[in-house]
N, C-alpha and C positions, 0 to 999 in steps of 0.2 A: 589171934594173929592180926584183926583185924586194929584191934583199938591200938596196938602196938605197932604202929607203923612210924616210921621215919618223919615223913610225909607231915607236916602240921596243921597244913588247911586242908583237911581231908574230912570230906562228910559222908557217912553211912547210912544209909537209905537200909531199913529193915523191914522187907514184908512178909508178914506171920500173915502165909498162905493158907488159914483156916485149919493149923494146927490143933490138933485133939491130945495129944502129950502138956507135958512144962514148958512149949518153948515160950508163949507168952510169959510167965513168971519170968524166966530167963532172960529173955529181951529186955523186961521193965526194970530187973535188977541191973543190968547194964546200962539202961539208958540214964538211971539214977546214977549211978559212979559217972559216967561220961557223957551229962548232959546234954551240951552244945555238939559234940561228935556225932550223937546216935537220934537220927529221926526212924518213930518207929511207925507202919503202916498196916492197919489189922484189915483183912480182907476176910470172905467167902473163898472156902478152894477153889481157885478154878486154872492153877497148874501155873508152870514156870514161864511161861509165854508169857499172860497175862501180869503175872507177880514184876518181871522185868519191862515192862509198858509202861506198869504204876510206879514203879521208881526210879522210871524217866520223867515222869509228870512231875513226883517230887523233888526229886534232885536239884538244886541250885548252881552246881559249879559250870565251867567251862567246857570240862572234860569228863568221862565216863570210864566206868571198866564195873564186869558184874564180876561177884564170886559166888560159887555154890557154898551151901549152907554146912557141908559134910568134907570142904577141902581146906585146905593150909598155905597159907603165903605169906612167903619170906617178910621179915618185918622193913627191908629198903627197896621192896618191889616198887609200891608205885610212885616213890620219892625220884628214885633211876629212870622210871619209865618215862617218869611225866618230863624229867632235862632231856633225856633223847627227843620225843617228841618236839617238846619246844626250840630246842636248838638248833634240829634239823627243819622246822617248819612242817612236820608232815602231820598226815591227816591218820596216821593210827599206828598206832608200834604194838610186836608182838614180842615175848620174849619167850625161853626154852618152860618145858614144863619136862615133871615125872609123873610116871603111876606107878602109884603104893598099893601093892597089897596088904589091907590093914590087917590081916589073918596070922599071915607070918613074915611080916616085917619086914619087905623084902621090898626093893626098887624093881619094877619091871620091864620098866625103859626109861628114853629120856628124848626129846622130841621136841623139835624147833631151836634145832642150836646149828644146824646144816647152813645156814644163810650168815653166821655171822656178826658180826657187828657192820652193819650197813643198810645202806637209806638205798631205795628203789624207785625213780618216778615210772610210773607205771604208765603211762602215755603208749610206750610201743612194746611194751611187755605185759601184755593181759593175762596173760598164761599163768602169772605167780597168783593169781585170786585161785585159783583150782590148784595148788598145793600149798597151802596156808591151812593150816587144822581150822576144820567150823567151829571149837568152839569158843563161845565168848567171854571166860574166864582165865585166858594168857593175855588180852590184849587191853589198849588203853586207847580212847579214841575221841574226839569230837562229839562234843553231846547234839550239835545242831544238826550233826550228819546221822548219827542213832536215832535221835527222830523221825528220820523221815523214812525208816522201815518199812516194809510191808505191814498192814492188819488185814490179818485174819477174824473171821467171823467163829470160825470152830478152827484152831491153832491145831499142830500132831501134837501128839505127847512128847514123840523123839523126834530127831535132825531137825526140832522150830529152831536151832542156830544157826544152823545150815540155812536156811532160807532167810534169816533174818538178814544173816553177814551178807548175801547172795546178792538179796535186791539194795541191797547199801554199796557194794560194790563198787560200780561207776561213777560213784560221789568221792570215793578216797583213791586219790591222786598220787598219792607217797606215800610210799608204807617205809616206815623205821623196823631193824632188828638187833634184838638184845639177843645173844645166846646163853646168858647168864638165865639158869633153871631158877627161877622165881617163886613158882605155882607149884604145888605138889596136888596131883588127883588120887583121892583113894577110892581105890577099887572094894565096891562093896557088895556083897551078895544081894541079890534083889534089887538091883538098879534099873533106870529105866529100861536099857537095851535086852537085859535080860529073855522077856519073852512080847514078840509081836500079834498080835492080837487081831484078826482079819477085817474086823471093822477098819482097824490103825493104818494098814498098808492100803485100802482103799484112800482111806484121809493121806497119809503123804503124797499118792501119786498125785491127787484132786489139786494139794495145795503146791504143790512140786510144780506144778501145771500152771496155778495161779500165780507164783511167786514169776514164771518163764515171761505171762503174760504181762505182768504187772513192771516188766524191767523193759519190754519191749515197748509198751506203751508209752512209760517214760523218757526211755534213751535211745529208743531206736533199736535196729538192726543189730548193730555194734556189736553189741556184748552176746550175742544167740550164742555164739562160742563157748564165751565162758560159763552161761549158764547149762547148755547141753553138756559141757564136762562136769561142769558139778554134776547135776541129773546122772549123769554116766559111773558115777564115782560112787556116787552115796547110794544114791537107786539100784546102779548094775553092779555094784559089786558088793558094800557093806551091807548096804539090806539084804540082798539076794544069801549074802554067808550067813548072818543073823538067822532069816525066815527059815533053810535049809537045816539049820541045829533044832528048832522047835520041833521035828518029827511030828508033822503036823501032817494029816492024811490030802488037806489043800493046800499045801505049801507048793507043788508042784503047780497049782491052776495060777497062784500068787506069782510064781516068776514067770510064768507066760505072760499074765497079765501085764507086767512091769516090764518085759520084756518088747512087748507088744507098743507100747509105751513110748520106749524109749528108739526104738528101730522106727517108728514112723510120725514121731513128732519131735525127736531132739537129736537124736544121733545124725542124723545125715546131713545136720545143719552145722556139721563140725568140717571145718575145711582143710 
């Protein structure tokens, strides 16, 4: 879906993230049919965080958008995205998505099509960064501004989009919307969110915390808002329903902890 895109100055950045299957074969078959399209980047596992860092190093364009390795997109997704964007001058446009379940064939929703067709300068409306889906595979954005993300030292497994879009925030000034479903996500048994792990939920709160400090440092005050909602969102409600399905004997000590968390370092900083 990829090499079939509308779009004709499009470059794809491929990192074989220390694959142990075909997908190297795969890759190089591909790069050969679609030379000048396909850069490909062979790494050490060390998970989707890092895999998306290295194919902003590589990348040459202007503009950015990641896609997972296991989903579908429309073949005029980023040809549309990328005139929205330019036309309206903004710093990242998102467009609608679905999730498929690949098992039985079925659409299970359909999400980010509520906003529209329209531009938003965000100046006195902060509040839309905290209803924007985290993740980074609806949207198209400024590669200079992707840059300047947070790094992590030891990245989570899950919500690293969430914190990535977080601390990039305060940089993107206009947000464009397509509500044309572009992106299709499929739902596959044994995904990351699947089961959370106690070392893991330790690591999001730690970098949850990092990414809060690393936005203040840079931007000030300003945004404690909109990151205490994220925190509030992702932390107090999607983790906490995730961690609670694990029927884990500490899942209980886990939402104390995050609870503990979020009542005396982010929540009361919401006004």
């Amino acid at each position: 879906s990829l090499v079939g895109q509308s779009l004709v100055n499009l470059e794809i950045v491929c990192i074989n993230d220390g694959s142990t299957d075909s997908s190297w074969n795969i890759l190089m078959e591909y790069q050969e049919k679609y030379n000048e399209k396909i850069t490909i980047v062979n790494t050490v596992n060390r998970g989707v965080w890092f895999a998306r860092k290295t194919g902003l190093e590589y990348a040459r364009g202007k503009y950015i958008s990641f896609c997972d390795s296991d989903d579908i997109v429309d073949s005029r997704m980023y040809e549309d995205m990328l005139d929205i964007l330019k036309k309206n001058q903004s710093d990242m446009v998102v467009c609608g998505f679905n999730r498929v379940d690949i098992n039985a064939n079925k659409i299970l929703s359909e999400e980010m099509t509520q906003f529209g067709n329209r531009t938003i300068d965000v100046a006195d409306k902060k509040w839309i960064y905290s209803i924007i889906n985290t993740s980074l595979w609806n949207k198209v954005l400024k590669k200079e501004i992707a840059e300047q993300a947070i790094n992590f030292k030891k990245p989570p497994r899950v919500m690293e989009d969430t914190m990535f879009l977080a601390s990039i925030y305060p940089l993107i000034k206009k947000i464009s919307f397509c509500n044309n479903i572009y992106y299709h996500y499929i739902i596959r048994p044994g995904t990351a969110m699947t089961y959370i792990k106690e070392d893991e939920v330790n690591l999001l709160i730690l970098d949850m915390k990092e990414t809060r400090k690393f936005i203040c440092n840079k931007f000030g005050n300003t945004y404690l808002p909109m990151i205490d909602l994220i925190a509030f969102i992702h932390l107090g409600l999607s983790l906490i329903t995730k961690i609670i399905q694990n029927d884990d004997v500490k899942a209980k000590e886990w939402v104390k902890q995050i609870k503990n968390v979020l009542y005396h370092e982010c929540i009361f900083q919401i006004n």
